[in-house]
N, C-alpha and C positions, 0 to 999 in steps of 0.2 A: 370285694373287688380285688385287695390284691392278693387273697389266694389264687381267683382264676389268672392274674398275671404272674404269676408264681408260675400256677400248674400250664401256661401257655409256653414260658422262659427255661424252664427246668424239666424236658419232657424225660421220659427214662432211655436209659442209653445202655441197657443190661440185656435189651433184644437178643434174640437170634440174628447171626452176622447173615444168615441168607432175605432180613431183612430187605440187603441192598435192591438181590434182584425184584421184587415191588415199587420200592424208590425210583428203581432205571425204568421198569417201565411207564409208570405212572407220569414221571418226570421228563423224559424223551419223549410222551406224548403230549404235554404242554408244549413242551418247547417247539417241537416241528410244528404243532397247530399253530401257535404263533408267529412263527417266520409266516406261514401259510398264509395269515391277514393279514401281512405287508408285501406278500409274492404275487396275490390274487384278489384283483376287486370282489366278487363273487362270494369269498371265505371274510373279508375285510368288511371296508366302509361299506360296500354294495349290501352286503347280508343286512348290516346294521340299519342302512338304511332302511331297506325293505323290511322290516321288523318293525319300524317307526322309534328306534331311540333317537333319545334328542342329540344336538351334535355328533352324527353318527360317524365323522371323521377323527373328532377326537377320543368318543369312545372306543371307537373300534383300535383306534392305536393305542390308549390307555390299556386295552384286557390283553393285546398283543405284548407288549414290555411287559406286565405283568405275569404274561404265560412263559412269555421268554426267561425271565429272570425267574419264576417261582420255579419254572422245568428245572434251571440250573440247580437252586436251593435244593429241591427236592433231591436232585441226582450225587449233589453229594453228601446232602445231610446236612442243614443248616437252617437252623430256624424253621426245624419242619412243621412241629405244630402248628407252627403261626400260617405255614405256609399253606399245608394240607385244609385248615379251617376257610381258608383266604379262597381257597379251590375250591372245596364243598359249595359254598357261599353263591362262586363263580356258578358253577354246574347246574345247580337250584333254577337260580335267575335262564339260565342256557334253557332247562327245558321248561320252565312254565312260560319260555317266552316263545316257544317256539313247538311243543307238543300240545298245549291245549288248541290251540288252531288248528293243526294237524287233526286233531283229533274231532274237531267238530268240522273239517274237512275247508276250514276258510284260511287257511294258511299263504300269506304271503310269497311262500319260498316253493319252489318247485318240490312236488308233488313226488313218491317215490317213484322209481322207473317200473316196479314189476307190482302186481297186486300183493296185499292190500295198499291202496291208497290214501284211508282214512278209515275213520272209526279207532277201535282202541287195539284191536290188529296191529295195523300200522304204525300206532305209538308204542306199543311194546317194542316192535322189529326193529323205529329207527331210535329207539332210547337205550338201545344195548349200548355201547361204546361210552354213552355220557354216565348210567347202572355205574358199570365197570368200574369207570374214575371217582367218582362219589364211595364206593364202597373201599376200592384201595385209597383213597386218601382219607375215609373214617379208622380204615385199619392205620394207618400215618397216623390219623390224629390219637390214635388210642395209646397203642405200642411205640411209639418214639420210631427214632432212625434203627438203632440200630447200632449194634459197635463198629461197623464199620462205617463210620459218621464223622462229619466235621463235628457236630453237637457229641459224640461221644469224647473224641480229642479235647476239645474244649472245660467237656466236666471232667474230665478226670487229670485235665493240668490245674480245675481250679483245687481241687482237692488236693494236689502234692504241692501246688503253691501254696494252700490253708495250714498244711502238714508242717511245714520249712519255715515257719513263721515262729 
């Protein structure tokens, strides 16, 4: 157990500095989603609703702060393993709660606007963007931030703090 809170705390920060642009965009796209379920019933409480989680008001503003706040994490590099995992996690839950209906065509939420409408067509088409972010935040979880990283800055003050000692 505490190797993996080691290897969650202590990600590598020796990346490639073009790291960052995956970080922004990964991270700028939580973060706008989340504004988004506190802008638009629809994307928010309504979705959740309709999905049937349980207090669909608190959740839905629970994953919104978390998107909001993990976009920031992410975008400047901060605790990104934790965060990156934190999203994966997130994504998972997003489409098996919402593509396996899709995909047996009894889906709560409005139907896509152009064919296909369902079947596994239609779940590949509308599980592109959610793909997307599960796979850049597995490259996050792997390869760290990044040097150009609040978690780069951090490890390598604690090492010349370690050093001065």
């Amino acid at each position: 157990m505490k190797r993996i809170i080691k290897w969650f705390l202590n990600p590598p920060v020796t990346g490639q500095s073009s790291i960052l642009i995956i970080r922004l965009m990964a991270g700028s796209v939580f973060f706008w989603e989340g504004i988004l379920k506190f802008v638009y019933v629809n994307q928010g409480v309504g979705r959740f609703t309709k999905l049937g989680f349980p207090f669909p008001e608190h959740t839905a503003h629970f994953v919104a702060v978390g998107e909001i706040i993990g976009g920031l994490l992410l975008i400047f590099g901060l605790f990104t393993r934790i965060v990156a995992f934190y999203f994966i996690i997130q994504m998972l839950v997003a489409v098996f709660s919402t593509k396996i209906a899709l995909y047996l065509g009894t889906s709560p939420l409005p139907l896509p606007p152009a064919p296909p409408k369902d079947g596994i067509w239609a779940v590949l088409h509308e599980i592109r963007s959610d793909y997307a972010q599960i796979l850049t935040c597995l490259f996050i979880l792997i390869e760290g931030a990044g040097r150009r990283s609040v978690d780069f800055i951090i490890s390598t003050s604690k090492k010349v703090y370690s050093m001065s000692k």
